[in-house]
C-alpha positions in Angstrom: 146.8 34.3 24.1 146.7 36.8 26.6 144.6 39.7 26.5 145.1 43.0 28.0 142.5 45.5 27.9 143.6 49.1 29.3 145.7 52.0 27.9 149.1 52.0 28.1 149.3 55.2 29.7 148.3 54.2 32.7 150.1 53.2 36.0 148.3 50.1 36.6 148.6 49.0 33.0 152.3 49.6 33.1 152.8 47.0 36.3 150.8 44.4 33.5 152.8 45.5 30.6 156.6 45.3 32.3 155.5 42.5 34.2 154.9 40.5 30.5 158.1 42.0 29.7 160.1 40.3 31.7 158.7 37.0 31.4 158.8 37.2 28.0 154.9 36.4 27.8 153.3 37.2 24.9 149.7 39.0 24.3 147.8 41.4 23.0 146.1 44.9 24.3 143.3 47.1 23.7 142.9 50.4 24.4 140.7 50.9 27.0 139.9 53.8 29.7 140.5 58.0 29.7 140.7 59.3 26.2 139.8 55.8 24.5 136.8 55.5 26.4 134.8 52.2 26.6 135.1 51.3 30.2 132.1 52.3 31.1 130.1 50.6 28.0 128.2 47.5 29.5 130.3 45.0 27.8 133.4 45.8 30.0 131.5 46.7 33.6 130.5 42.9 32.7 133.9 42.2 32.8 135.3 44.8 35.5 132.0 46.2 37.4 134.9 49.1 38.9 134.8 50.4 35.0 138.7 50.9 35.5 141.6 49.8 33.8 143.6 47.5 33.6 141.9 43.5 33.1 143.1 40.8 31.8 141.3 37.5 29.9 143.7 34.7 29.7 142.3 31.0 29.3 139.0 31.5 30.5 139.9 33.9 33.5 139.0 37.3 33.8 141.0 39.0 36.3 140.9 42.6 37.2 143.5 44.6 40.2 146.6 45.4 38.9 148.7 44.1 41.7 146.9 40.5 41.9 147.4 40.4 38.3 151.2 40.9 38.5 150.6 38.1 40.9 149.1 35.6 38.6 151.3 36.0 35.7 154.5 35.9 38.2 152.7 33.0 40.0 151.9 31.1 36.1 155.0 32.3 34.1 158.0 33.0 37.1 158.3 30.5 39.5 161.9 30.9 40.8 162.2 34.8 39.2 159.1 36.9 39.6 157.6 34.5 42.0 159.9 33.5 44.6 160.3 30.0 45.0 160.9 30.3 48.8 158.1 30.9 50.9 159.6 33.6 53.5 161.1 35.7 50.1 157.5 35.2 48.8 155.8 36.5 51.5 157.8 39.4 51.8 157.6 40.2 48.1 153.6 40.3 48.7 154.2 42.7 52.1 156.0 45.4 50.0 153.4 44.8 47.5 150.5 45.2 49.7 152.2 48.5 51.3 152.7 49.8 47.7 148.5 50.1 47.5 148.0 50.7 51.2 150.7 53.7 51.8 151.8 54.8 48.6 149.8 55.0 45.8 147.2 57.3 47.2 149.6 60.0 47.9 151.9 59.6 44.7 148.0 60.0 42.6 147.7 63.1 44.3 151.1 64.6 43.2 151.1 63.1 39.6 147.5 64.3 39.2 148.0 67.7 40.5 152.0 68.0 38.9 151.5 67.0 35.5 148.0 67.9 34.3 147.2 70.8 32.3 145.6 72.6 33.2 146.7 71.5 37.0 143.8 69.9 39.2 142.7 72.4 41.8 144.1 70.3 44.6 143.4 72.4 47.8 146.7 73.2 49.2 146.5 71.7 52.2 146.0 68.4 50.5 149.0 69.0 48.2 151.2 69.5 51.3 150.1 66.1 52.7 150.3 64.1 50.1 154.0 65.8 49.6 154.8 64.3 53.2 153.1 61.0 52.5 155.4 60.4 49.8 158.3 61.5 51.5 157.5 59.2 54.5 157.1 56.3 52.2 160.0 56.8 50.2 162.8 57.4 53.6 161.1 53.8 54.3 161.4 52.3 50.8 165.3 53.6 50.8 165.9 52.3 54.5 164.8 48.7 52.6 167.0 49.5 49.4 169.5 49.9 51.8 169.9 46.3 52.7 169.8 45.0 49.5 169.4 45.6 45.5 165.9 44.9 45.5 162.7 45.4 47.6 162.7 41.4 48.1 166.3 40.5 48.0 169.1 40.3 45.6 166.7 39.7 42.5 164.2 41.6 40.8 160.9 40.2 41.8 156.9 40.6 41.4 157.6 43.1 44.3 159.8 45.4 42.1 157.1 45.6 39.7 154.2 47.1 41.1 156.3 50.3 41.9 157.9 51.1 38.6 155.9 53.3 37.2 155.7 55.3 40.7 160.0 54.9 41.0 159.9 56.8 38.1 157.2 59.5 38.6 159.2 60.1 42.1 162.1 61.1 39.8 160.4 63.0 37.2 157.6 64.9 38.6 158.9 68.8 38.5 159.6 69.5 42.3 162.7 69.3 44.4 163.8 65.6 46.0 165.5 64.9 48.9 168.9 62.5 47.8 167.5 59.5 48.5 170.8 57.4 47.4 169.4 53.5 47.3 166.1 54.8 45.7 168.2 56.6 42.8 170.0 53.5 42.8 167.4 51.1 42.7 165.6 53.4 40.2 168.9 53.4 38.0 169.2 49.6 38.0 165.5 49.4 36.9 165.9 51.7 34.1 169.0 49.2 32.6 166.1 46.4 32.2 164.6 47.0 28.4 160.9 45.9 29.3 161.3 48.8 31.8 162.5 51.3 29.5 159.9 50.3 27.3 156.7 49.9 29.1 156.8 52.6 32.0 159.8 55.1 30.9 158.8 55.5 27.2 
């Protein structure tokens, strides 16, 4: 069986989690990382050498990056769902899921980090303010995209969808003022109908 090893409090774990959701693909998890400790103990840096969370053993194969792990369960378990079965749809599922790492997570760390701790991180100002314009940047592009269609890849939920749940839902929830952003809210609302979604990145 699958085996999950990261807290499910985390963002990266979450992609993992909902991902499993959907494909109905059972497994178990252990709690790994920030208040559970143990991933910097020598058995898991065997494992992961980054000491971060999540990593997954399934069959023999120890596989650590959240994103490429969305992308071997979609690839094993989702052919024709997840994984699109057409090449082009495929290949623009892994763009968006490329520019999820490259252009938005660093800035949308920065906000949830500095937003929701207690006490808050002493962000300097200055980097507050551009990470606030990162985001907002990334997300006019993200609802230019939802524009066109339901989903980042087309008219179905795909492996693309997944890596930005939990950060679709921060964008929401984080205790500042958004800009209306319509197929974002609409995109965000359609994700939050889906049960594995409810369960593993909104609860």
């Amino acid at each position: 069986m699958l085996k999950i090893l990261g807290r499910k409090s985390s963002s990266n774990v979450q992609k993992v989690l909902w991902c499993c959701g959907e494909l109905q693909i059972p497994f178990e998890r252990e709690d790994i990382g920030a208040e559970y400790g143990g991933n910097h103990e020598s058995a898991y840096l065997a494992l992961n050498p980054n000491g971060r969370v999540p990593t997954i053993l399934d069959d023999g194969l120890v596989l650590w990056e959240s994103n490429a792990i969305v992308r071997y369960l979609s690839a094993k378990h989702g052919v024709g769902t997840l994984w699109p079965s057409d090449l082009k749809a495929r290949a623009d599922a892994d763009r968006w899921m490329d520019w999820q790492q490259t252009t938005l997570a660093s800035d949308m760390r920065t906000l949830s980090r500095t937003l929701l701790k207690t006490p808050p991180d002493a962000t300097p100002q200055a980097q507050l303010e551009s990470a606030m314009q990162g985001a907002l940047r990334a997300w006019h592009i993200l609802d230019a995209q939802l524009a066109k269609a339901p989903y980042l890849a087309g008219h179905t939920l795909t492996m693309a969808d997944i890596v930005f749940g939990n950060a679709v839902y921060r964008w929401h929830t984080l205790p500042f003022e958004r800009p209306r952003l319509p197929h974002v809210r609409a995109w965000y609302d359609r994700l939050a109908e889906r049960p594995a979604y409810r369960l593993h990145v909104t609860a």
